[in-house]
VEXVORO-185942 format. One record per residue: residue in one letter; x, y, z of N, C-alpha, C, O in turn. Coordinates in steps of 0.1 Angstrom, whole numbers, plus 5000, padded with zeros to 4 digits. Example, Ala and Ser with C-alpha at 12.3 -4.5 7.8 and 13.67 -1.06 7.14 Angstrom:
2
A513249435078512349555078513249675078514249675085 S512849785071513749895071512950005079513450115080 
//
This chain:
515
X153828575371155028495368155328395379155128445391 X155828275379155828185386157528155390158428115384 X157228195403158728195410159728065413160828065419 X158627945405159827845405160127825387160427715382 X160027935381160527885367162027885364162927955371 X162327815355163727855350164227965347163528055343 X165827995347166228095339165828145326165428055319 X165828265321165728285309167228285304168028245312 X167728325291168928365289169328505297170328515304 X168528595296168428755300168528735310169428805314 X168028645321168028675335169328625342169328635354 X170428565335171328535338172228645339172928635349 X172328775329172828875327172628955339173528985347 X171128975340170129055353170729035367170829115376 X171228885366171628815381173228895380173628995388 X174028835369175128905370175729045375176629075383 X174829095369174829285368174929305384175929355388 X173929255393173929255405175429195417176229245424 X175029065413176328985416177729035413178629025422 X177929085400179629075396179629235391179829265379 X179329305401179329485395180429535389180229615380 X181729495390182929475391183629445376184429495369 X182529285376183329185367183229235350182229285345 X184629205343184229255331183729135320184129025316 X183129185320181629065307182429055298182928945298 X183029155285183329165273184529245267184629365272 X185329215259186329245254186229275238186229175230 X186129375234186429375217187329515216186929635217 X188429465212189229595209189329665216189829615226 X188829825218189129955227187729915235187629995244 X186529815235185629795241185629755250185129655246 X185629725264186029695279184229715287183729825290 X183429595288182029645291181929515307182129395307 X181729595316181329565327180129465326179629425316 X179729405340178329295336177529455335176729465325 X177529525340176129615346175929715331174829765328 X177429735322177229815316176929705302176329775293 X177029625301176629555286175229485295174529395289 X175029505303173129465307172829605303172029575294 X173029715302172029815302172129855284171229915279 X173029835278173329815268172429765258171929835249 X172329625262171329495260170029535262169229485254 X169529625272168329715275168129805267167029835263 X169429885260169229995250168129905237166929915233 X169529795236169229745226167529675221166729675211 X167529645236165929555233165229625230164629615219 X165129775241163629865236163829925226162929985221 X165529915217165329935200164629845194163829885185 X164729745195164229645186162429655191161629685183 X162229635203160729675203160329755196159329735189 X161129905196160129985194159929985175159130045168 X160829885171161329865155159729795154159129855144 X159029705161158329605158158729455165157829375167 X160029435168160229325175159629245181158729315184 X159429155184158429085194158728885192159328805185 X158028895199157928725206157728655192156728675185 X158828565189159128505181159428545167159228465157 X159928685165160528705158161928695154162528615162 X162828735145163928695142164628835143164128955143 X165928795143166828905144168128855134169028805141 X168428845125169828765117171328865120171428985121 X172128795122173428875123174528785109174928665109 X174728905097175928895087176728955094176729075094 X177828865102178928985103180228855110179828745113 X181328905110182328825119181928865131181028945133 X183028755142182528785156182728945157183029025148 X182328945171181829095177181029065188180228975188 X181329145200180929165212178929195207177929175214 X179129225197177329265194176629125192175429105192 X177429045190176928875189176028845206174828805207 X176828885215176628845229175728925229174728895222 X175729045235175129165233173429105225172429065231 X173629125208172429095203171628985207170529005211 X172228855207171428755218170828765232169928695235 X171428865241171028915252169628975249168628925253 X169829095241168529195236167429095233166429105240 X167528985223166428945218166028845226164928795224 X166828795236166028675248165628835259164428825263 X165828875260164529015267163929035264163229115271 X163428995253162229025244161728925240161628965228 X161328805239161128735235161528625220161228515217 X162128745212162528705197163528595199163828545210 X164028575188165628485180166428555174166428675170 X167428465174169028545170169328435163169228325168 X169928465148170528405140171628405140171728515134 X172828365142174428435134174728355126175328255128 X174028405110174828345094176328305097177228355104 X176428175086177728165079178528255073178728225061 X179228365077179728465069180728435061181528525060 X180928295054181928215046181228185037181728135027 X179928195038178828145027179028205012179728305009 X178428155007178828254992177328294990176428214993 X177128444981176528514981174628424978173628444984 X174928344969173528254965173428204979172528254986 X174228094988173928065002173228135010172128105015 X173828245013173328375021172128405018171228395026 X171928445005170628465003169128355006168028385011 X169628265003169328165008168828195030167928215038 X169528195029169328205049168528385050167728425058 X169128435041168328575046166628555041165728625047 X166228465030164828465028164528375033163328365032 X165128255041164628135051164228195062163028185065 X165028255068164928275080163828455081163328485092 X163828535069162828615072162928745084162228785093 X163728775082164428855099163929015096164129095087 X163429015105162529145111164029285111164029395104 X164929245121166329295117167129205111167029075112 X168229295104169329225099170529345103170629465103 X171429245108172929315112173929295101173929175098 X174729365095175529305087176729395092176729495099 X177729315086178929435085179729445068179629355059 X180429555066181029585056182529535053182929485042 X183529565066184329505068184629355060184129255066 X185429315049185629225045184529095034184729045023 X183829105041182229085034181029145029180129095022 X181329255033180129355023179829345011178729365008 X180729305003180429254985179429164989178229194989 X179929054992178928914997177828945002176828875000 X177829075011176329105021175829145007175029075000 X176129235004174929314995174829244980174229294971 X175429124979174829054966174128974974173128954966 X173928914985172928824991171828934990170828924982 X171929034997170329124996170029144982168929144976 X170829164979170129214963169429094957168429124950 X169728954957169228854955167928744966167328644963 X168028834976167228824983166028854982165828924972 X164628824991163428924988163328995001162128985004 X164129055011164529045023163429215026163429305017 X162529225041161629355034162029415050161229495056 X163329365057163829365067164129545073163829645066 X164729555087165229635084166929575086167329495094 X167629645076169129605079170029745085170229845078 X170529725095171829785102173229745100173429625098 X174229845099175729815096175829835113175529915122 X176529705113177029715128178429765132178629825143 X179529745123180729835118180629975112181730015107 X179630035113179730155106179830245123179430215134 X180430375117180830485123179630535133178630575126 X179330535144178330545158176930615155175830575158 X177430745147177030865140176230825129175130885128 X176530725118176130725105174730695112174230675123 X174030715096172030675095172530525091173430505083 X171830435096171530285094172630245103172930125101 X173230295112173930215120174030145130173130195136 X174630045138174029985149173830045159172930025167 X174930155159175030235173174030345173173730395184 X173330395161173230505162171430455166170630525172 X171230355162170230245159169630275176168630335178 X170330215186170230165202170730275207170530275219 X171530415202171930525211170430595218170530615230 X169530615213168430705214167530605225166630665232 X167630495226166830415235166930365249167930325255 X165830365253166330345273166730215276166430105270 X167830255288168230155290167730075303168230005311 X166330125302165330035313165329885308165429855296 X165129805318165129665316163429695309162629765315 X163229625296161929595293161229515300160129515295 X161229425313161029315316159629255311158529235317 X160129215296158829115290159128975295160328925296 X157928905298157728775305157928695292157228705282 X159328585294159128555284159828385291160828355298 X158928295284158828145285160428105280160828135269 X161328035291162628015293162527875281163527845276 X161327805278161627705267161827755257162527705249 X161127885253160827915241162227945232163127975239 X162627945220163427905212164228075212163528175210 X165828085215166228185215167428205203167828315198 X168028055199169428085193168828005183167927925186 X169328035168169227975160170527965149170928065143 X170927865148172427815141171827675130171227575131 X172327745119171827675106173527525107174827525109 X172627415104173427285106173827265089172927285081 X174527235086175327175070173927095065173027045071 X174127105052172227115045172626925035172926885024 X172426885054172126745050171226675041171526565037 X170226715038168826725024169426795013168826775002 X170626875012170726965000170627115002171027184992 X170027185015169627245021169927285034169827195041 X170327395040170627395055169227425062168227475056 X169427385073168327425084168627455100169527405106 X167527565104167727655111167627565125166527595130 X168527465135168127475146167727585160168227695160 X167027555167165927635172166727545187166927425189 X166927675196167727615206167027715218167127835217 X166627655225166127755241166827785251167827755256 X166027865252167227965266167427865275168527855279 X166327775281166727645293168627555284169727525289 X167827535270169127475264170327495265171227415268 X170327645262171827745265172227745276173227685279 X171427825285171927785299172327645305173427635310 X171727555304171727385309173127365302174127385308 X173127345291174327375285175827425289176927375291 X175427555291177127645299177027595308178127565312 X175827535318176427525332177127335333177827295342 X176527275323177527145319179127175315180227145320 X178827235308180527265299181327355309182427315310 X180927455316181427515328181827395341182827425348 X181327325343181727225353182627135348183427105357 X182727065336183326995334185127055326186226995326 X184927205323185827255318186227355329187227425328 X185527355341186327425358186427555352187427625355 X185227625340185027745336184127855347182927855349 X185127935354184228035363184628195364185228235355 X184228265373184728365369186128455368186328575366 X187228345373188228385366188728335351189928345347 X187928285344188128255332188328345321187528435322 X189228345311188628425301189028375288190028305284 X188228405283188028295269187728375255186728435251 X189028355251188928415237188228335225188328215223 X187228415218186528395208186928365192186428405182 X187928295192188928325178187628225167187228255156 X187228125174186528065166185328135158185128255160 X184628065148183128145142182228135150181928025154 X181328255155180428265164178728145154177728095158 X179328155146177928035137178327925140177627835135 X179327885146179627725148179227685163179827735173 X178327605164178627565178179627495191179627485203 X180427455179181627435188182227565197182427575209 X182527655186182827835192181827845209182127845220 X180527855200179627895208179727805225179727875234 X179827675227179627625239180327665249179927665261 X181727735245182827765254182027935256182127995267 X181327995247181028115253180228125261180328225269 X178828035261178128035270178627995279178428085287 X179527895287180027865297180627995305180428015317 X181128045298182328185299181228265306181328315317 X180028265299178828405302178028325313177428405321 X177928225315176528195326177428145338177028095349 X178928165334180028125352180428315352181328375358 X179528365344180328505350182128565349182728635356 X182328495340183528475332183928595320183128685320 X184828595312184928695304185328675292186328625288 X184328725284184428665269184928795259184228895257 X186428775253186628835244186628775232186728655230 X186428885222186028865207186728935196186729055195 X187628845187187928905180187528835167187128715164 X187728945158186628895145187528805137186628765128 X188228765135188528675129189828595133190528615143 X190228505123191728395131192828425126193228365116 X193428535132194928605125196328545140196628625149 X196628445140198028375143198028495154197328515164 X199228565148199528715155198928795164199428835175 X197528805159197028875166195928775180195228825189 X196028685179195628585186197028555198196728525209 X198028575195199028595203198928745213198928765225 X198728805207198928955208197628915222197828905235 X196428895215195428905228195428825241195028885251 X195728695243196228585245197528665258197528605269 X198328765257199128805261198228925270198028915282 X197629025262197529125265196429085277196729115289 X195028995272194429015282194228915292193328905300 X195428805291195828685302194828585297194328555307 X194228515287193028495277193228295289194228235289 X192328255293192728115297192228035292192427925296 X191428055280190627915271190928015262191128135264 X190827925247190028005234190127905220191227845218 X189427905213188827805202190327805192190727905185 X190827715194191827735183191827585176191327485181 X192327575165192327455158193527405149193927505142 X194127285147195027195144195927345135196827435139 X195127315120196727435117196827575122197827625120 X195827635130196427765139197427765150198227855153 X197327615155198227565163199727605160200627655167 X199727555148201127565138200827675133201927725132 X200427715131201127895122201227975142201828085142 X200927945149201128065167202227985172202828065180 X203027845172204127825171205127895159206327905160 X204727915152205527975141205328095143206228145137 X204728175148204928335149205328345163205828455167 X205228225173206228275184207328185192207628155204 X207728155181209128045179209928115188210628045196 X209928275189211428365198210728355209211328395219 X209228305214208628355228208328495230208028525241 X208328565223208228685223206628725226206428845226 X206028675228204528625235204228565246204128445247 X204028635256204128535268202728475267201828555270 X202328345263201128265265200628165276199928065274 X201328215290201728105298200128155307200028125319 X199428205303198228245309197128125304196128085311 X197528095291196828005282196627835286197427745283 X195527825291195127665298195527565282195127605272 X196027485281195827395270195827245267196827205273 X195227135262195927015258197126945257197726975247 X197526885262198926815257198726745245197626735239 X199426705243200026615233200926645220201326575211 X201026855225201826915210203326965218203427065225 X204326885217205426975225205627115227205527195236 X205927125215206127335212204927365215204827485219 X203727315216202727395222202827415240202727515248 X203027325240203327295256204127355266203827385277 X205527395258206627475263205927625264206227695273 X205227655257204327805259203427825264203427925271 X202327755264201227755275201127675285201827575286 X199727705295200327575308199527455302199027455291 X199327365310198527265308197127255317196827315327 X196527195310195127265313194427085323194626975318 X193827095336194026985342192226965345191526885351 X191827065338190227015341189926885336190826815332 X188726855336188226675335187926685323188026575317 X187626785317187626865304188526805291188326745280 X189626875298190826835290191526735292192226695283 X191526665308191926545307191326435299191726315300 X190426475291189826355284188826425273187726385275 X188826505264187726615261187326535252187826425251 X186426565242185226525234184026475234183226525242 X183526375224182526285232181826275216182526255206 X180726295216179626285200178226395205177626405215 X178226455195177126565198176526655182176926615171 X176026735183175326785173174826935177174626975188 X174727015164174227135167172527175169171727265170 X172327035169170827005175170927025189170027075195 X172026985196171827015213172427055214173127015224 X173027185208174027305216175127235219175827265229 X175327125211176727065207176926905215176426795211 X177626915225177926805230176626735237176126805246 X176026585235175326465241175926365251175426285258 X177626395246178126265256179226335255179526425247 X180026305268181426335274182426245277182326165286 X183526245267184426125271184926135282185726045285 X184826245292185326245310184426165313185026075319 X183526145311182526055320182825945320182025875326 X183825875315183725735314185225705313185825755304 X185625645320187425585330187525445323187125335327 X188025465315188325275307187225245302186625145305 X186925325293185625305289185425175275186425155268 X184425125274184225065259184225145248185025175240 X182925205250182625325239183625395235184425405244 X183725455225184625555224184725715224185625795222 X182925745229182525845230181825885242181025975242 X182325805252182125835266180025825270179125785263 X180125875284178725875290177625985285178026085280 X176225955287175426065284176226185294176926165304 X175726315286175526415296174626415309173626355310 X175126485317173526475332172326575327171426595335 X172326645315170726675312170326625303169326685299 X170726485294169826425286169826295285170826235289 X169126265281168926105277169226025265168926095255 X169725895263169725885249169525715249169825635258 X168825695237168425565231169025525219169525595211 X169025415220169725345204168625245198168325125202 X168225295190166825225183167025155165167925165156 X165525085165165925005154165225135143165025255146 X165025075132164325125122162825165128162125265124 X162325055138161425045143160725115152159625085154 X161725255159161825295168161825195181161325245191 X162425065183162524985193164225005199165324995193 X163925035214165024985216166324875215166324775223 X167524885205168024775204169124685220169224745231 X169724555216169824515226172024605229172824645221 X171824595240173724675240174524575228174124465224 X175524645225176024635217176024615202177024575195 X174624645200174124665185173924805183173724905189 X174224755164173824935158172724975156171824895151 X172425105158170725165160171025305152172125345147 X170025365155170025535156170225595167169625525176 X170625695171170925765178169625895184169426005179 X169125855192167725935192168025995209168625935217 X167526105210167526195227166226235228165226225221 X166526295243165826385249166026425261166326365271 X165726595261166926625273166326825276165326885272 X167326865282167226995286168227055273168627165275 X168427015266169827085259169027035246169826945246 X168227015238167526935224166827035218165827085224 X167127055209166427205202164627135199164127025197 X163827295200162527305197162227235183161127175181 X163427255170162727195161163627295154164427365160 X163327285142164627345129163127455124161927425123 X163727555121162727695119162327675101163127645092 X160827695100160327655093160327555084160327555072 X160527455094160727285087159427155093159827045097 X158327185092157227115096157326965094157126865101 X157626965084157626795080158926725084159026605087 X159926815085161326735084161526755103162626715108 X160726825113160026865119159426745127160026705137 X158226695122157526585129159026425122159226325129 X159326435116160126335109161026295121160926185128 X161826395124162726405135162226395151162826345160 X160926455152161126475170159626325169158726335177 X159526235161158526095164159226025171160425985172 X157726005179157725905192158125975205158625925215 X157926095204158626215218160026205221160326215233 X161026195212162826175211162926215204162026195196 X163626295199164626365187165626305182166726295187 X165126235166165826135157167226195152167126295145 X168526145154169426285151169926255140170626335134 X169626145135170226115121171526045118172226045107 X171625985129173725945136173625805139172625775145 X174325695136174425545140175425555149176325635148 X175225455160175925405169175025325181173925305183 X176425305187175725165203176025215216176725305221 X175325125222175125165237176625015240176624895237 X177225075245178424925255177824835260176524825258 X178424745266177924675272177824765291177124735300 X178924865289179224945305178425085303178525195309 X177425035291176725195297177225315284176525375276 X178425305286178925425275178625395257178125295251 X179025505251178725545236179525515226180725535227 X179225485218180225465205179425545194178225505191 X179925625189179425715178180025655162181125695158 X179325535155179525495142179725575130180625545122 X178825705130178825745117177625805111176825715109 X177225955106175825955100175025895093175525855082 X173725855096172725765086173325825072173825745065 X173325945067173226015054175426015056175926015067 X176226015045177426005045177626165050176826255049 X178826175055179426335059181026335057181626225059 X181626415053182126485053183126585060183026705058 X184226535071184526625080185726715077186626665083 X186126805072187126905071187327005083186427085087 X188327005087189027085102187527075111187026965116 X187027185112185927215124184427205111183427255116 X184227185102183127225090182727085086183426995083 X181027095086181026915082180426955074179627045075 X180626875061180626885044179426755040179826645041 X178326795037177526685034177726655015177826755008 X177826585012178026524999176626564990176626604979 X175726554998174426584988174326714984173626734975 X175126834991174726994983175826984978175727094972 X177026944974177926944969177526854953177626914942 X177126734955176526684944175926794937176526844928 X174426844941173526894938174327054932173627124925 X175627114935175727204926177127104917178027184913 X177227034916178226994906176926964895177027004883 X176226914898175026824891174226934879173526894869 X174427104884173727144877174727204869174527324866 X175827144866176827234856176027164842175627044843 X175927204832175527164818176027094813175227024806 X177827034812178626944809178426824820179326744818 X177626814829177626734839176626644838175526684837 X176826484837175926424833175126364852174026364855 X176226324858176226264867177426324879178226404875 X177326274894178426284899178326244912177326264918 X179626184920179326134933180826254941181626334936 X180526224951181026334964181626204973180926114977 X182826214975183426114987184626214995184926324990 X184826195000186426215016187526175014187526055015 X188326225013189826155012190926185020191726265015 X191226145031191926185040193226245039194226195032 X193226355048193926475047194826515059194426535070 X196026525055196826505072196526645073197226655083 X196026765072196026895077194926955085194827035094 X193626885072192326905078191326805079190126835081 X191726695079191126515083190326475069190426355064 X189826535066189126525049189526645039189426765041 X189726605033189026675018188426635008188426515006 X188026715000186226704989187226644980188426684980 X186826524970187026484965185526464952184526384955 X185426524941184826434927184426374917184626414906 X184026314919183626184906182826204893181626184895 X182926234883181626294872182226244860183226214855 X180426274859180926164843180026294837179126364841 X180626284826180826404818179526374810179326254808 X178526494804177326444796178026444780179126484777 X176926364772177326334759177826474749177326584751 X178826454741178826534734179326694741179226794735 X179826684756179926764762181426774765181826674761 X182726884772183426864777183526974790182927084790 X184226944798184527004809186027004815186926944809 X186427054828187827024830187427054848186427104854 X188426994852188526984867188427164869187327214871 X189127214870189327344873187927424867187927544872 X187227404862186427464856184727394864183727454863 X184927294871184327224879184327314895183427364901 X185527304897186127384910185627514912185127574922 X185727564898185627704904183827694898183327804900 X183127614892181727594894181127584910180027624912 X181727564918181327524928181727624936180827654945 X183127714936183327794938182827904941182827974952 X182027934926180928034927179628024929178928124925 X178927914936177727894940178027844960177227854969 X179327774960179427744976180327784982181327844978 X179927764998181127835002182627755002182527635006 X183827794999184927764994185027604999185127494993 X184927635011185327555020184827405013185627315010 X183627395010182827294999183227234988182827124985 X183927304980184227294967185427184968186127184978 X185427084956186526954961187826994957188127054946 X188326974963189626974959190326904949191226944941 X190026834950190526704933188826654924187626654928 X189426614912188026564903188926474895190026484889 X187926404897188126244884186826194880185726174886 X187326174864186326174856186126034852187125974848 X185025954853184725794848183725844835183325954831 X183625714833182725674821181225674828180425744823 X180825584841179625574849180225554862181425524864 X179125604872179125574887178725434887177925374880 X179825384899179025244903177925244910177525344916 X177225144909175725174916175625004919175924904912 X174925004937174324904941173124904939172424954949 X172124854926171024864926170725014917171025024905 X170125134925169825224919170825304929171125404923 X171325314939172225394947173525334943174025214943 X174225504940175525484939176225404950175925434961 X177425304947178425244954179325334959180325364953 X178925394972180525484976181425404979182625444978 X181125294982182125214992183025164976184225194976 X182725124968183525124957184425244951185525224946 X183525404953184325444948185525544960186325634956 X185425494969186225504982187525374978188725384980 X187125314974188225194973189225234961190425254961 X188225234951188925324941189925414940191025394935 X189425534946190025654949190525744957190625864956 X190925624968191225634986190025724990190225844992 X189225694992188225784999188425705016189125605016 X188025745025188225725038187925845049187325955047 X188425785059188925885072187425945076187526055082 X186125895074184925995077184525965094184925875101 X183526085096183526045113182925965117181925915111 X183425925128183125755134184125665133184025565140 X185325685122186125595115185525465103186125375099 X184825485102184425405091183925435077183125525074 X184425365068184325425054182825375046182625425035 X182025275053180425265052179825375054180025435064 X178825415044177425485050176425345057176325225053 X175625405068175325325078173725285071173025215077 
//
């Protein structure tokens, strides 16, 4: 092994264990795990999964809400060389199924808690020849997670394993009709936290509550940060106001994923103060938020955002980087590169629109079993991201808008084409278009257009809950209007007509063009 390689993910833990004997790694419930004791854990864990069959580039899927076994199972399978999935656990059962026979997982974690209907109609509809563990089940039970890793050493396996090679895998909104599995490397992850850690002054007195979905990588960037500054990541499985107060208090929590209306329902549960949140780093610009927690002065938050994608473990540009900037989406990151090109793959001149193309320490290996769509994306040695926008004239970014139209609702980006594609196969459905209509609560919502087939009838509500029961909720439009025909430029539908029509608007980038 060659002593100038990179980290692995695992060896970040390894370093820890040593370094921070003390420091507590994780938080779930009555769970309290030291760096040294969730490393040896992670050790249980690996030489379970070895001795299952495990190995170098296999998969591992997790069905479940957060859970300290997220960290944890990511740990295990970068010790071993495999991948870690964590499913949409919002998905509806045909989706799921969907990801459990894409992705092919040697293990599967699920839990029962809340979702178990959903888990076991996904397997049942699956051809899944896996083995699956309840990770919520009782320590004791047969098939369980604990009972799974109780019996196994907690020697470090130390398998040599290549720090590029592909460790996290997070399925991106199924821009083709389809989701696909980005393939993200341990160099990625790491490079990654230790950006978002500097710019968010995340170290090891941090601690960072998990309220967000561990499948989103927004969630995820603040965790890695948390885990590779030696910081402390609690997890609670899902986003309950209350109880997000409750931990926030209990365990002095100084970051954690919260979003626009949780904002407002944790002022509304602690209108008396009866929560002391003054531990809680935050944003300005919400008063009643402000009066409760402190203000948060990293470079981070003095300016946070930027344009990024769950192809690079999230963020490509940083609006800290850039002091009066043109762009509106600030400077590259310092581990990657980015071009604005023609059709041509040529670079265009500043201040024209192009595609959006990288390359970098943070740029996923490629989307898991996607060969064509594969070479499509990483031509000409750059990774095509599929996003319009310009270079300034000062250098910085302006993020226009996806080549293909999107969809943005709170933290969830909603592609129009799988949304079409299950309205399209209702029987009364002749036709139908997908647009945005802005929403003061969650910046878009789904919005319908369908023209009804001959001799056929249908009803909004009956549309809704068509969609209902093939997607995950979150997808399904919220309003439907019915024409006679779609407008069409040529042989493609006119969105921009029927945006005018029907207030469609508000999509990311600010502009109501697809590009």
């Amino acid at each position: 092994m060659d002593p100038r390689r990179s980290l692995t993910f695992a060896d970040v833990v390894r370093e820890h264990r040593r370094s921070w004997p003390l420091q507590t790694a994780a938080i779930d419930g009555a769970v309290r795990l030291t760096y040294p004791e969730l490393d040896r854990r992670v050790n249980r864990l690996a030489n379970a999964l070895c001795a299952a069959g495990v190995g170098d580039g296999d998969r591992v899927l997790w069905l479940g809400q957060n859970s300290f076994r997220v960290l944890e199972s990511l740990l295990a399978v970068a010790k071993i060389g495999a991948m870690f999935c964590p499913a949409n656990w919002r998905q509806s059962p045909e989706e799921l199924a969907f990801v459990v026979d894409d992705i092919d997982a040697q293990v599967v974690l699920w839990q029962e808690e809340e979702i178990g209907d959903t888990v076991r109609a996904a397997r049942a509809a699956s051809s899944s020849t896996g083995r699956w563990l309840r990770h919520d089940a009782a320590p004791d039970d047969e098939g369980s997670y604990e009972s799974f890793l109780a019996g196994a050493s907690d020697k470090d396996p130390e398998v040599d394993v290549d720090p590029s090679s592909p460790l996290l895998i997070i399925y991106t909104a199924a821009f083709g009709g389809r989701p696909n599995g980005a393939m993200l490397s341990h160099t990625a992850l790491v490079s990654q936290g230790l950006v978002m850690g500097h710019l968010g002054e995340v170290g090891a007195d941090y601690v960072y509550l998990n309220s967000g979905p561990l499948f989103h990588i927004g969630t995820f960037m603040t965790t890695l940060a948390t885990f590779v500054g030696a910081g402390t990541n609690v997890f609670t499985r899902r986003v309950d106001a209350e109880e997000l107060c409750r931990l926030i208090e209990a365990e002095r929590c100084t970051g954690a994923f919260i979003l626009g209306p949780t904002f407002d329902q944790i002022v509304d549960v602690n209108r008396d103060h009866r929560y002391d949140l003054t531990s809680l780093r935050s944003f300005g610009g919400r008063p009643k938020w402000e009066a409760m927690t402190s203000l948060d002065t990293s470079p981070w938050a003095r300016k946070p955002g930027g344009y990024g994608q769950s192809e690079a473990v999230g963020m490509l540009t940083f609006n800290t980087l850039a002091t009066d900037a043109l762009g509106s989406h600030g400077r590259s990151s310092p581990v990657v590169q980015i071009r604005i090109v023609d059709e041509n793959g040529a670079e265009v001149t500043d201040g024209e629109t192009g595609e959006i193309v990288v390359r970098g320490l943070t740029v996923m290996n490629g989307y898991w079993n996607r060969p064509e769509e594969n070479e499509r994306r990483r031509r000409d040695g750059w990774h095509h991201t599929n996003d319009v926008g310009r270079r300034e004239v000062d250098g910085t970014i302006t993020f226009v808008g996806p080549k293909t139209r999107m969809i943005k609702s709170a933290a969830e980006n909603i592609y129009p084409a799988e949304v079409e594609g299950c309205i399209a196969a209702h029987p009364a459905v002749a036709e139908c278009a997908i647009i945005g209509v802005p929403d003061p609560q969650w910046t878009q919502s789904v919005k319908a257009v369908v023209v009804v087939a001959d001799d056929a009838s249908v009803t909004a509500d009956e549309i809704v809950e068509h969609c209902r029961s093939r997607i995950a909720s979150y997808k399904k439009p919220r309003t439907v209007e019915f024409v006679e025909k779609l407008p069409r430029e040529g042989w493609a539908v006119d969105y921009d007509a029927l945006d005018a029509r029907f207030g469609g608007g508000g999509y990311p980038g600010g502009r109501n063009r697809s590009a």
